[in-house]
Backbone as numpy.savetxt, mean C-alpha at the origin, in Angstrom:
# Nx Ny Nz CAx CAy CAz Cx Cy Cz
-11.29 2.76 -15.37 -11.25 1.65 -14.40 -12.42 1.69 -13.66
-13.01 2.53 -13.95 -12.97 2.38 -12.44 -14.39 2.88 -12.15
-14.10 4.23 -12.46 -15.07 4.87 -11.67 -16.57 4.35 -12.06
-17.59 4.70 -10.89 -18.83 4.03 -11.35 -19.97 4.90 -12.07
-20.05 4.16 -13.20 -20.73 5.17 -14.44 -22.32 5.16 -13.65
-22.81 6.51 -13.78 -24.08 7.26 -12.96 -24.81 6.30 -14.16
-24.77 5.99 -15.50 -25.78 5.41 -15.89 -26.28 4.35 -16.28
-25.82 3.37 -15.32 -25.87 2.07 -14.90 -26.21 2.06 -13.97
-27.00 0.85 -13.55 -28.08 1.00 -12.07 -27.46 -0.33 -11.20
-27.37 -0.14 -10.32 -26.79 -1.18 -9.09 -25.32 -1.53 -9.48
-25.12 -2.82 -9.11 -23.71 -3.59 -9.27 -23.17 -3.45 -10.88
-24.25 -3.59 -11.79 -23.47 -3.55 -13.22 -22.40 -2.55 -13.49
-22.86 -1.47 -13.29 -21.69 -0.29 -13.40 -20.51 -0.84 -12.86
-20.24 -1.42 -11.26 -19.13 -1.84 -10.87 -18.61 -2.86 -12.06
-19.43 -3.45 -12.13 -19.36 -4.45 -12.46 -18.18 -4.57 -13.84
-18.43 -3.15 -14.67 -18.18 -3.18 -16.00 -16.65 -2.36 -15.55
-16.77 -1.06 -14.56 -15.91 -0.26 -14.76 -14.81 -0.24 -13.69
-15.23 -1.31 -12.46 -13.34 -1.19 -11.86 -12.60 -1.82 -11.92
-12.48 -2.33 -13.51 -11.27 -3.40 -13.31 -10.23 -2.61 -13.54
-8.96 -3.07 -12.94 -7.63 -2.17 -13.13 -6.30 -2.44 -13.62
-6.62 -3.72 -14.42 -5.34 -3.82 -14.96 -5.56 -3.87 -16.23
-4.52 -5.08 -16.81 -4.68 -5.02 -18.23 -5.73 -5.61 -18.68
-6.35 -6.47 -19.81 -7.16 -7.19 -20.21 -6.77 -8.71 -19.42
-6.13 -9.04 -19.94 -5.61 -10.20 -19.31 -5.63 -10.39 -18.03
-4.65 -9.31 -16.95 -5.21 -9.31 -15.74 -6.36 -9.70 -15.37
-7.35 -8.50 -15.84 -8.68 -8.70 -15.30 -9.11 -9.71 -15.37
-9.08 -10.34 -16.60 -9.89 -11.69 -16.63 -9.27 -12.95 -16.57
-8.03 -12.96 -16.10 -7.55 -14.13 -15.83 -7.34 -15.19 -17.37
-7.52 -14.58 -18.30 -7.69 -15.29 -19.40 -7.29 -14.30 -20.38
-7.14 -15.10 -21.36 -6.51 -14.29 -23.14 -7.65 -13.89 -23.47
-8.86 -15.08 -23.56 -9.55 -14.46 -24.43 -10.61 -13.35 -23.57
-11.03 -12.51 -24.45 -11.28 -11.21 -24.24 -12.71 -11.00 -23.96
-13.20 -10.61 -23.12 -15.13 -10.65 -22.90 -15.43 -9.06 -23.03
-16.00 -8.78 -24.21 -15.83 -7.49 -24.82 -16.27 -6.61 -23.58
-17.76 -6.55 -23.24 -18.50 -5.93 -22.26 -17.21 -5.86 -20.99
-16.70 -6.50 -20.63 -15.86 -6.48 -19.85 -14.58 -5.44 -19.79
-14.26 -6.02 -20.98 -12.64 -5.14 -20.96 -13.27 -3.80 -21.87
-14.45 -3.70 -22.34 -14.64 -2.25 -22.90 -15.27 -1.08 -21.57
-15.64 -2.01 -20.54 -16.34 -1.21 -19.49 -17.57 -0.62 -19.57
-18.24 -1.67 -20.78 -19.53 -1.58 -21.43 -19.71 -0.40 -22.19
-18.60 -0.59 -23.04 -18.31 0.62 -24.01 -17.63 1.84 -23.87
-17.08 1.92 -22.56 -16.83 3.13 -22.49 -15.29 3.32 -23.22
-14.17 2.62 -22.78 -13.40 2.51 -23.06 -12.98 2.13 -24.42
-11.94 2.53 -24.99 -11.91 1.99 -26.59 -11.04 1.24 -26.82
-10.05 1.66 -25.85 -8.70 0.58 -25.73 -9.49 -0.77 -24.65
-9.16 -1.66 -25.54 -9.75 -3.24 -24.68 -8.26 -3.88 -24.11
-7.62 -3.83 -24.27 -6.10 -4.54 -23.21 -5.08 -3.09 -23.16
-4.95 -3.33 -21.54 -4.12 -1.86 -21.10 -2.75 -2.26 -21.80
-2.18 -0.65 -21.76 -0.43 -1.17 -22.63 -0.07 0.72 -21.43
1.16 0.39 -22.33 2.28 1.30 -21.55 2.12 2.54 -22.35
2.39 3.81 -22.23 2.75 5.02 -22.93 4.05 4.41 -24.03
3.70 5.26 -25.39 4.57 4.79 -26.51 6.09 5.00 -26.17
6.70 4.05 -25.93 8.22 4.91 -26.18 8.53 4.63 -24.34
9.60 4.91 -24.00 10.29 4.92 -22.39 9.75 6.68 -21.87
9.15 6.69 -20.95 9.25 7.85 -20.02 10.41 8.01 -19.07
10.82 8.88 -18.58 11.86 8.99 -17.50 10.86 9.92 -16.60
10.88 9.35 -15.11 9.59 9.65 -14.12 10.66 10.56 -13.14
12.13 10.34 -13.55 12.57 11.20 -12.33 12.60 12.53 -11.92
12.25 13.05 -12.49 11.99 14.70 -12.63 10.74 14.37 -11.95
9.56 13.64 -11.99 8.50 13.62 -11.33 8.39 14.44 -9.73
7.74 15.15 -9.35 7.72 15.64 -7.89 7.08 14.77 -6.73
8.08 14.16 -5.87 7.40 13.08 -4.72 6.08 13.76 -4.12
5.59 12.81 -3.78 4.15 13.33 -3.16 4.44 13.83 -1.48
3.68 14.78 -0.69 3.56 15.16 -0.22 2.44 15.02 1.11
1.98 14.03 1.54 0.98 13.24 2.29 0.08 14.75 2.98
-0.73 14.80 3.11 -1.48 15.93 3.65 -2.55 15.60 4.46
-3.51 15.74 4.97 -4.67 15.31 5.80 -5.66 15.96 4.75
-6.80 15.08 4.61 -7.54 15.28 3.34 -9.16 14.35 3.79
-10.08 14.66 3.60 -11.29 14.19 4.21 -11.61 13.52 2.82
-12.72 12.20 3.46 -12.82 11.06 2.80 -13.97 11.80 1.20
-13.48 11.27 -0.17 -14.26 11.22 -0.74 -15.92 11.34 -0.85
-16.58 11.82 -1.86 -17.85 11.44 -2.07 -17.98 10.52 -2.31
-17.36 10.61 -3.41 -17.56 9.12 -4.17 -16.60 7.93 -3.90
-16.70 6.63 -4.01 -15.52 5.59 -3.55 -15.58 4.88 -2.65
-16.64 5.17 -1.43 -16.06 5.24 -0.11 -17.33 4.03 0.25
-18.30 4.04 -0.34 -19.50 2.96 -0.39 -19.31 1.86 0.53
-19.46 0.93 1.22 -19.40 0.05 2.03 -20.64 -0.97 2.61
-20.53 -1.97 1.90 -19.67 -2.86 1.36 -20.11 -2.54 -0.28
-19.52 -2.25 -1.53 -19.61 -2.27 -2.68 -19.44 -4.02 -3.34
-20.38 -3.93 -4.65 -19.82 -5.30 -5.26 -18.98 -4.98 -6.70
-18.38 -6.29 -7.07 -17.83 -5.77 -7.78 -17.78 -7.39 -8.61
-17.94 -7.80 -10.00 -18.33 -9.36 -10.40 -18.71 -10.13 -9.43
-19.86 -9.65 -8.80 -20.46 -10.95 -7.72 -19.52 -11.24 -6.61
-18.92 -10.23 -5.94 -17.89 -10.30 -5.11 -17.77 -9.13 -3.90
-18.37 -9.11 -2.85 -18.30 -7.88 -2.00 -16.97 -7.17 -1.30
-16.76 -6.20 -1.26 -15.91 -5.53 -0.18 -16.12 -4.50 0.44
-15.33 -4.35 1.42 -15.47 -3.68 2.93 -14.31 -2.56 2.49
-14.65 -1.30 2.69 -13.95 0.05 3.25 -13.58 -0.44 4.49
-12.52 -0.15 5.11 -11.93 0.37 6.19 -12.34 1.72 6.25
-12.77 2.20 7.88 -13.28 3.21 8.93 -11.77 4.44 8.64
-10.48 3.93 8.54 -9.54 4.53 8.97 -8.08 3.75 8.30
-7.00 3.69 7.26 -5.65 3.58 6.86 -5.26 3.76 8.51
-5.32 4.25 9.28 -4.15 4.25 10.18 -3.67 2.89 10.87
-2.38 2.29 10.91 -1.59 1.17 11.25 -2.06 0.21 9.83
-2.48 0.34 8.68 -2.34 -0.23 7.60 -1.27 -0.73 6.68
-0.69 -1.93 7.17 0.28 -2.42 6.69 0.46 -3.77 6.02
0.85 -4.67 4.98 0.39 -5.60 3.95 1.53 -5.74 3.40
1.52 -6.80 2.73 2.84 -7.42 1.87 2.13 -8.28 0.66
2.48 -7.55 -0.34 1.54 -8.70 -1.49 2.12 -8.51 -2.78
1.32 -8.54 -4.31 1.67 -8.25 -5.50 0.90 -6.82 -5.69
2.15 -5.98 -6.37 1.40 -4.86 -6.98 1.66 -5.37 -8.27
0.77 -4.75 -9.07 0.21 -4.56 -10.46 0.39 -3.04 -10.72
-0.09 -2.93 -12.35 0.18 -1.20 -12.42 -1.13 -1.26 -14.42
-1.93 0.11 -14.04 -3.00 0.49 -15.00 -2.07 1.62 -15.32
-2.35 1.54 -17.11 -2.09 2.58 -18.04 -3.09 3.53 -18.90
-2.32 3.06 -20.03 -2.97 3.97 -21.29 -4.63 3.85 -21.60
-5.17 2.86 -21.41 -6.73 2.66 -21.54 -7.15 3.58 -20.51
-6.57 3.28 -19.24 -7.83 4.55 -18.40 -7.24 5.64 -18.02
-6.09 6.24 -18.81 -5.23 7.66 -18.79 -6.80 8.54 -19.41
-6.95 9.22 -18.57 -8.37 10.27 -18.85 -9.45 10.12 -18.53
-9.77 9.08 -18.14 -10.95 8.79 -17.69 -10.91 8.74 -15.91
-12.67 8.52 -15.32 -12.22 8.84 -14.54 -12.09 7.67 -13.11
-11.85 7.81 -11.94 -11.18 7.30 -11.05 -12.62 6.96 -10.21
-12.61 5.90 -8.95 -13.91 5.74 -8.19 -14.05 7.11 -7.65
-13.20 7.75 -7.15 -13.40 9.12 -6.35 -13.59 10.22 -6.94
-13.94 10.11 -8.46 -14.34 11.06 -9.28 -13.37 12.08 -9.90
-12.17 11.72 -9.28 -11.22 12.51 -10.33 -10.75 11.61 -11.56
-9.71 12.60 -12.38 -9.61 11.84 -13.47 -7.88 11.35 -13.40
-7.88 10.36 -14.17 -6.96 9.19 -13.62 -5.33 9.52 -15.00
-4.29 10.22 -14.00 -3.28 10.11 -15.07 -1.90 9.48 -14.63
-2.05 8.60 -15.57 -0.84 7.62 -15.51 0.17 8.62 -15.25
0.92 9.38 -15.66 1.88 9.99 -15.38 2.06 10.46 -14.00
1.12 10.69 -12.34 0.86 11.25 -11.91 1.36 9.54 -10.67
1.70 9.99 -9.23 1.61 8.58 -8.57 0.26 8.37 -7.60
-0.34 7.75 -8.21 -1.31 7.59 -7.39 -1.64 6.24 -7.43
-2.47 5.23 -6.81 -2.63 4.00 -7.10 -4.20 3.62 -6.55
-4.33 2.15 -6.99 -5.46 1.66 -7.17 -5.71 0.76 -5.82
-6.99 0.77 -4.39 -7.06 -0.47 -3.70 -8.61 -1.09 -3.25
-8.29 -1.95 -3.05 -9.88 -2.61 -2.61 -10.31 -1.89 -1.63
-10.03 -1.42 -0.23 -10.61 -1.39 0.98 -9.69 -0.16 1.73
-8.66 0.05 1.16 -8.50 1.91 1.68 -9.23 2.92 1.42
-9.60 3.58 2.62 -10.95 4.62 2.43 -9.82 5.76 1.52
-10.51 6.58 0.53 -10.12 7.25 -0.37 -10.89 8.84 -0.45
-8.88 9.82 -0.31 -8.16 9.34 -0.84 -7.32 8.70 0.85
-6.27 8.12 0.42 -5.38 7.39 1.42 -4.03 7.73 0.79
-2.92 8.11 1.86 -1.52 7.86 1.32 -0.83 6.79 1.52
0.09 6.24 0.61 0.62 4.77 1.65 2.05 5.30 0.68
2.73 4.52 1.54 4.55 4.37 0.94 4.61 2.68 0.67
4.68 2.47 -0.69 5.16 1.30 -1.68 6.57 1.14 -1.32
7.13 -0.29 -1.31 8.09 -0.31 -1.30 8.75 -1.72 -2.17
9.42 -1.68 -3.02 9.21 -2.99 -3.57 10.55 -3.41 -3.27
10.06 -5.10 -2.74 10.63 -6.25 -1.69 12.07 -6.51 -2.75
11.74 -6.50 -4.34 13.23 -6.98 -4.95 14.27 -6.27 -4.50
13.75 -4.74 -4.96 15.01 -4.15 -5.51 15.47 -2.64 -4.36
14.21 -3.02 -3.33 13.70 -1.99 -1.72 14.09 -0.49 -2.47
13.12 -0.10 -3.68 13.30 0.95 -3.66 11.47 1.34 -3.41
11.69 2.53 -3.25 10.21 3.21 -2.75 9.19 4.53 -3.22
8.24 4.38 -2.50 7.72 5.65 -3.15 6.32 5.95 -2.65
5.76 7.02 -2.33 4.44 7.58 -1.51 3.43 7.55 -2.81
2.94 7.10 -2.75 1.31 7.40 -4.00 -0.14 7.77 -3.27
-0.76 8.32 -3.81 -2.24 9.04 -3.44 -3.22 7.68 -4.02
-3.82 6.95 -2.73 -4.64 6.23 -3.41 -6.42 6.69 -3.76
-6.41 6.85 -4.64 -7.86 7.59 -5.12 -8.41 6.61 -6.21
-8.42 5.38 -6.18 -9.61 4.56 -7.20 -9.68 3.49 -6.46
-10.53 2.09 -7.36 -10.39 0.98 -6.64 -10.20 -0.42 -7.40
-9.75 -1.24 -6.77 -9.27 -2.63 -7.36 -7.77 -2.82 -7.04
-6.60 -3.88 -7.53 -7.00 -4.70 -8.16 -8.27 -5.57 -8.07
-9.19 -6.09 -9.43 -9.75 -7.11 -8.22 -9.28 -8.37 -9.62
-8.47 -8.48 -9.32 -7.86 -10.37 -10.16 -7.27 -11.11 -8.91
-7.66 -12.24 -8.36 -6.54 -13.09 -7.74 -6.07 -12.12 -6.25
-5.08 -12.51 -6.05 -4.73 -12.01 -4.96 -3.86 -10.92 -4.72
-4.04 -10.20 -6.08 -3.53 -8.47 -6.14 -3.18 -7.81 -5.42
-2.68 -6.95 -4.43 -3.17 -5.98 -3.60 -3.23 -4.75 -3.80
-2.59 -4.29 -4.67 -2.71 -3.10 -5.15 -2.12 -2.62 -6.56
-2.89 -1.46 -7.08 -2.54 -1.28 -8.55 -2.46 0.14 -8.62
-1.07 0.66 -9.10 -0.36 1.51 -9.33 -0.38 2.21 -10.10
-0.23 3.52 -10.56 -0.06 4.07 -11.61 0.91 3.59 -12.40
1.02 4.27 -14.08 2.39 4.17 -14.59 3.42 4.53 -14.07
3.36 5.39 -13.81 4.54 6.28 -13.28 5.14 6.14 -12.32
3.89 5.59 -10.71 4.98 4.95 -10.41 5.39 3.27 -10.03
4.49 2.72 -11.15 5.24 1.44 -11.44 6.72 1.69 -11.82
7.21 2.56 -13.28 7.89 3.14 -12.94 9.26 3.19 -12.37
8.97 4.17 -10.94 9.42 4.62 -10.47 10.29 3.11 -9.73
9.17 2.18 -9.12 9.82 1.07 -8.69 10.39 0.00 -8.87
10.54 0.44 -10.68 11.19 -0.54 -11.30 10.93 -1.60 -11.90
9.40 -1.68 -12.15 8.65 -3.10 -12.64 7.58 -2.67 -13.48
7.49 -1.85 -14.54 7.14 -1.48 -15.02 7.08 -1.89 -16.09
8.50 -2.75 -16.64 7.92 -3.75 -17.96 7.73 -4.94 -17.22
7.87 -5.43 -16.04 7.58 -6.69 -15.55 5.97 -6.97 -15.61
5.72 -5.92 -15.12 3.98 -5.61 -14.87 3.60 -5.95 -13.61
4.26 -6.91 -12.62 4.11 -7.56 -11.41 5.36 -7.10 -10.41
4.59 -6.95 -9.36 6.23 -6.74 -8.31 5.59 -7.33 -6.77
6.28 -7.69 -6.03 6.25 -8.28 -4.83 6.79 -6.67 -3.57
5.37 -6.46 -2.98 5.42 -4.97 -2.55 5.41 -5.29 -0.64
5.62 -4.25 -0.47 5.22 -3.74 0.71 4.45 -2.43 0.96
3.33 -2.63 1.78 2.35 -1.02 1.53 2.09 -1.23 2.86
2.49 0.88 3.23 2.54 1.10 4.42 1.92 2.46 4.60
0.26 2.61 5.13 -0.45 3.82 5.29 0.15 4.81 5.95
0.43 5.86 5.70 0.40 7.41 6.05 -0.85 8.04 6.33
-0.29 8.18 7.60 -1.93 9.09 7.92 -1.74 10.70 8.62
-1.81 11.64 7.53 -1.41 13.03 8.19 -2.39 12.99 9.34
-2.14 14.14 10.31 -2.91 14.56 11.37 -3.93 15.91 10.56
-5.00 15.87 11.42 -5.71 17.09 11.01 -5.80 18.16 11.15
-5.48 19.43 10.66 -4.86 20.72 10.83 -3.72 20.34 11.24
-2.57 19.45 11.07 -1.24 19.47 11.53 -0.45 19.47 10.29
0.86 19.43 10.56 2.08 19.30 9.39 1.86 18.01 8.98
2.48 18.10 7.42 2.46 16.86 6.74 3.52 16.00 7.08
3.23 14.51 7.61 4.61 13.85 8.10 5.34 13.75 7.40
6.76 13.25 8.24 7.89 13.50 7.29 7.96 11.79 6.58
8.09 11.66 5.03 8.18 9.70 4.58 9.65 9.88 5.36
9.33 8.62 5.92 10.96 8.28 6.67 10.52 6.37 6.83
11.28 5.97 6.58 11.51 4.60 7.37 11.12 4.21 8.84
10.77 5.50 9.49 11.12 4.81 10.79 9.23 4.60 11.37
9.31 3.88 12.40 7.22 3.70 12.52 7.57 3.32 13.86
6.86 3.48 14.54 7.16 3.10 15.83 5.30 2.09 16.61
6.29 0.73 17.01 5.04 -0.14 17.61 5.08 0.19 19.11
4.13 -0.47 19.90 3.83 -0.72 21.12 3.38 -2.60 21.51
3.73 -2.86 22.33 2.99 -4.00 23.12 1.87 -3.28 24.10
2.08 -3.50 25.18 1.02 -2.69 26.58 1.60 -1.48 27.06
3.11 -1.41 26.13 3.56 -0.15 26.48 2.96 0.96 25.86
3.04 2.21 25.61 2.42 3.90 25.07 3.72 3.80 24.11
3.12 4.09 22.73 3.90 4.83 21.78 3.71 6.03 21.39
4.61 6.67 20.85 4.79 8.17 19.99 5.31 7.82 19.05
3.68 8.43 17.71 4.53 8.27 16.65 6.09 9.22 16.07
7.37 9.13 15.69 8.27 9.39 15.49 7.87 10.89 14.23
7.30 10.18 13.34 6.60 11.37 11.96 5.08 11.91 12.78
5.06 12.49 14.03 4.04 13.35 14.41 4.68 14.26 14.66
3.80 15.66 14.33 4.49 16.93 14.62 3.74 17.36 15.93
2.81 16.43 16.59 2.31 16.75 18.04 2.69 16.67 18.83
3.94 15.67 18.89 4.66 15.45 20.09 5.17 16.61 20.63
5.55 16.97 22.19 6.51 17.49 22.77 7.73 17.60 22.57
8.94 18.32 22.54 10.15 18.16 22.64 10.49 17.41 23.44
10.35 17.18 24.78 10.64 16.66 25.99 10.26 14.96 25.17
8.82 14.88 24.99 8.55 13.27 24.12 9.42 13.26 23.44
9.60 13.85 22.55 10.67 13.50 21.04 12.37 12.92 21.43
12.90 13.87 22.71 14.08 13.62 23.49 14.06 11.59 23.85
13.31 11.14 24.49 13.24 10.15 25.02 12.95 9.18 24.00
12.36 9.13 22.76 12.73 7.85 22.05 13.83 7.20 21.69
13.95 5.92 21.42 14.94 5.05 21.70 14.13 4.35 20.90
15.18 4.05 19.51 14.67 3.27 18.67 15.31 1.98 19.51
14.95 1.00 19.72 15.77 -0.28 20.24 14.90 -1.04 19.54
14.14 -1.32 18.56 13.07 -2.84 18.08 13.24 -2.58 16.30
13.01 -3.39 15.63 12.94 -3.76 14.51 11.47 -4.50 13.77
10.62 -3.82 13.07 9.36 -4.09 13.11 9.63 -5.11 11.56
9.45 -5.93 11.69 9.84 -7.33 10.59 7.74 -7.38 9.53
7.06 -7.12 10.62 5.49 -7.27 9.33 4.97 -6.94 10.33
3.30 -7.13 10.22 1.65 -6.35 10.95 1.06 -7.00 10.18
0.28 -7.52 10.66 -1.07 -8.44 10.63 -2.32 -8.07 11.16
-3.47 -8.49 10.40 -5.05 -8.36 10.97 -5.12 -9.39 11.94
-4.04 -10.35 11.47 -4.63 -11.90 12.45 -3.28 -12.34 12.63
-3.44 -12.91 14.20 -2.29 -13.55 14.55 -1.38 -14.58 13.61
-2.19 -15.07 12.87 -2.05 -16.78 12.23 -0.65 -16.48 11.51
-0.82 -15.49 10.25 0.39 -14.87 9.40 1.49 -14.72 10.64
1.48 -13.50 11.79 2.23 -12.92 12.62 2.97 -14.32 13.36
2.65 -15.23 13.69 2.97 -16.53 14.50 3.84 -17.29 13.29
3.05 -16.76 11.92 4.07 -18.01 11.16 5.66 -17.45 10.83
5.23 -15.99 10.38 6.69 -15.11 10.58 7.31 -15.36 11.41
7.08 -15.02 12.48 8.20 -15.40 13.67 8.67 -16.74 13.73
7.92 -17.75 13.18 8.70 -19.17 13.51 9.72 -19.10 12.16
9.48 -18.93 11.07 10.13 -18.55 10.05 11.85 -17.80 10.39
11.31 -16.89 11.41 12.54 -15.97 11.93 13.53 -16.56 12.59
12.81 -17.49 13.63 13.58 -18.40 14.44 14.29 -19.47 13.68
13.59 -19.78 12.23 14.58 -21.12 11.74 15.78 -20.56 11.21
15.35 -19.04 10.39 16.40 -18.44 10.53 17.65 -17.81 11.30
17.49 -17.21 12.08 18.58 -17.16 13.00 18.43 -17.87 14.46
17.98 -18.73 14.56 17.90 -19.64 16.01 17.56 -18.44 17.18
18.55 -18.45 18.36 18.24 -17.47 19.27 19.28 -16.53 19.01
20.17 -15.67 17.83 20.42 -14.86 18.37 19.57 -13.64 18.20
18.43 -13.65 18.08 17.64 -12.39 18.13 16.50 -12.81 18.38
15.99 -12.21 19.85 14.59 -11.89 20.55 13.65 -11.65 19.37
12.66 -12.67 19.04 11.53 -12.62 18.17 9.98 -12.25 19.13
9.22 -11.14 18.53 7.89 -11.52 19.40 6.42 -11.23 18.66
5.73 -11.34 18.97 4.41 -11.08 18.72 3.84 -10.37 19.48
3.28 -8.95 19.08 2.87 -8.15 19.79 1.43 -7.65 19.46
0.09 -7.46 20.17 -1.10 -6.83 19.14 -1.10 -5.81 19.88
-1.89 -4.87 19.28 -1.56 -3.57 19.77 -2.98 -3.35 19.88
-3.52 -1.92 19.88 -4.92 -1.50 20.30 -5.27 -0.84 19.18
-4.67 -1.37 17.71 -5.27 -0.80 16.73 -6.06 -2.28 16.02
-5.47 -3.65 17.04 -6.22 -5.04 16.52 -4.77 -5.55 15.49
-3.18 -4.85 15.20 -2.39 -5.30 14.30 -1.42 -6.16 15.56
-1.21 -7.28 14.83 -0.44 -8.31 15.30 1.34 -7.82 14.56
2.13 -7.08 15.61 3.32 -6.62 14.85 4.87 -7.81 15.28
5.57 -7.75 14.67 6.20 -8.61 14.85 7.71 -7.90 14.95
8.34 -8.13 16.19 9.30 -7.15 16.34 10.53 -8.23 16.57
11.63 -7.40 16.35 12.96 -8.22 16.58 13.11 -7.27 17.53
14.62 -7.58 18.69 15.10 -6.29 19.45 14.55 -6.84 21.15
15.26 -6.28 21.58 15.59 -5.01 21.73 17.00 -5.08 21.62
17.83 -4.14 20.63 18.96 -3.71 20.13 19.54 -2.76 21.10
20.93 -2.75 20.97 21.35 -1.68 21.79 22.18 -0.41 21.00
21.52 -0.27 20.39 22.12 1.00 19.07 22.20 1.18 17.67
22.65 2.29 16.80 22.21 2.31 15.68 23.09 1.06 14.91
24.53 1.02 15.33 24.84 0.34 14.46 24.36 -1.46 14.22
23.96 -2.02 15.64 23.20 -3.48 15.74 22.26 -3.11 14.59
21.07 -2.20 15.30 20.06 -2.16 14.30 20.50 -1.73 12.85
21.15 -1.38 12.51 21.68 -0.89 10.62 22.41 -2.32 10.37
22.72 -3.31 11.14 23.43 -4.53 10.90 22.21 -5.57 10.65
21.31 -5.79 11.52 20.31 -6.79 11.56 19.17 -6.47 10.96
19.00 -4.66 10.33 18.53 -4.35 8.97 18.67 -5.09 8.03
20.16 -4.97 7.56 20.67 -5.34 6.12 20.36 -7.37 6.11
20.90 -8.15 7.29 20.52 -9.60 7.72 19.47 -9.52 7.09
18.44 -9.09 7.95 16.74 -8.96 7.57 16.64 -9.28 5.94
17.01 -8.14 5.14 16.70 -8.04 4.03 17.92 -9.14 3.04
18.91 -9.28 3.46 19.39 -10.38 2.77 18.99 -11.78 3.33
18.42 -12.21 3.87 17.93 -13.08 4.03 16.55 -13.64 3.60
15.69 -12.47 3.03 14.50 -12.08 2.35 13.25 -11.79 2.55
13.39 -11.20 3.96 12.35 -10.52 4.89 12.24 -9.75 4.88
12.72 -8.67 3.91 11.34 -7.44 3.20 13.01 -6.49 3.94
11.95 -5.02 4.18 12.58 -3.81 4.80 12.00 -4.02 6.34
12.92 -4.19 6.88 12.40 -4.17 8.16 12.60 -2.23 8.52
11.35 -1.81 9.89 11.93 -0.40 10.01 11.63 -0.54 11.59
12.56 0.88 12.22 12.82 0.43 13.45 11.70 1.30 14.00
11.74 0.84 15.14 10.44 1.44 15.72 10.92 1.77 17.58
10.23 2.43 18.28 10.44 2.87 19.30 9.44 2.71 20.69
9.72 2.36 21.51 8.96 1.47 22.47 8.65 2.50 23.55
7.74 2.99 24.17 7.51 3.97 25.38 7.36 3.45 26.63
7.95 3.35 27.37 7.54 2.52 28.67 5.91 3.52 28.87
């Protein structure tokens, strides 16, 4: 996919080697542009396919999020890629998105990754435009809300409006694996440095002008940890208000007023969109399940600091 071959000079290398899906993906078309889908030879398989036969991924070992310093390689800013620029992000932390995942196989099983390791489908790791690498995020897919932590260490999709591309394994894992397409939710993990690895949990906690503590930090105090109060329901996060404003009116046609809708930006620049304030677990485990049968993703609850 991916990685950028040392012996190619400027953009061509990108050019040839990060595409990350299948043939088709990449090019938006059947027919096949050899230089393209061979990665200017490198590759021998020209349209990605699946491992022969069904794998069973559950024995697989979940990943483990760790604090890990940015790549050599990968991390370039702004890189091109077919006459097309992108931007690294400084920092995954409050990185949150709702889009299509995709998932790369058997063509680039061995070869290697933008960050210079080598890329195995069997393994969960995934593919993105603009997470500095490597990055952890928790996938969650919107059909069927099952989930899963992957190591992102390459880059692309770049077809259309992709957002991210998955390993086999754990395409997978989330169930869309002969679909080839799934309607995701991706939510950055960001260990602390020299600290414990957070715990994957559902729960994330926003702020308005109030002080938050994150819930999965092992820095907090006991005395901090005592005083959270999940009371809010975090429904999406936005770069830009525009999305965050349309959700919430969306929310309101849905349930009129019985639930406090708001728009909140915080001091990381994310426009979060909270339901709540709830008065306990069981409201919030009730206007969870609403949320998601109604078809507004996983909502997760979050905790407010005066």
């Amino acid at each position: 996919m991916k990685a950028i071959n040392m012996l190619f000079l400027s953009s061509v290398s990108l050019l040839v080697l990060n595409g990350c899906m299948s043939t088709e993906h990449v090019l938006g078309e059947r027919k096949i542009d050899y230089d393209k889908a061979s990665g200017g030879g490198r590759y021998s398989i020209l349209q990605d396919h699946a491992p022969t036969g069904d794998i069973n991924v559950d024995h697989l070992p979940d990943i483990v999020p760790q604090w890990e310093p940015k790549s050599r390689g990968g991390n370039k800013s702004p890189y091109e890629v077919w006459g097309e620029k992108y931007w690294v992000m400084d920092s995954a932390e409050g990185y949150v998105a709702e889009g299509t995942a995709s998932w790369y196989g058997n063509k680039f099983h061995g070869h290697k990754t933008s960050n210079g390791e080598i890329y195995d489908m069997y393994a969960f790791s995934a593919a993105h435009k603009s997470l500095p690498l490597p990055s952890f995020v928790k996938v969650t897919n919107l059909d069927n809300q099952r989930s899963i932590v992957v190591r992102v260490n390459d880059r692309g999709p770049f077809h259309g409006d992709r957002l991210i591309d998955l390993s086999y394994a754990a395409a997978a894992r989330l169930g869309y694996h002969k679909k080839g397409l799934a309607r995701v939710k991706v939510e950055a993990i960001t260990p602390v440095k020299g600290g414990s690895s957070p715990s994957v949990t559902d729960v994330k906690v926003a702020s308005s002008s109030n002080k938050s503590v994150s819930t999965t930090s092992n820095t907090a105090t006991p005395s901090t940890k005592a005083t959270l109060i999940f009371s809010h329901l975090q429904v999406g996060a936005f770069s830009t208000d525009v999305p965050a404003n349309d959700l919430k009116r969306r929310l309101f046609e849905a349930f009129d007023t019985r639930v406090n809708v708001s728009v909140n930006k915080q001091s990381d620049g994310l426009y979060r969109v909270l339901l709540g304030p709830f008065d306990g677990d069981a409201s919030l485990s009730q206007w969870q399940q609403e949320l998601q049968q109604a078809g507004f993703g996983s909502p997760v609850r979050v905790a407010l600091i005066p």
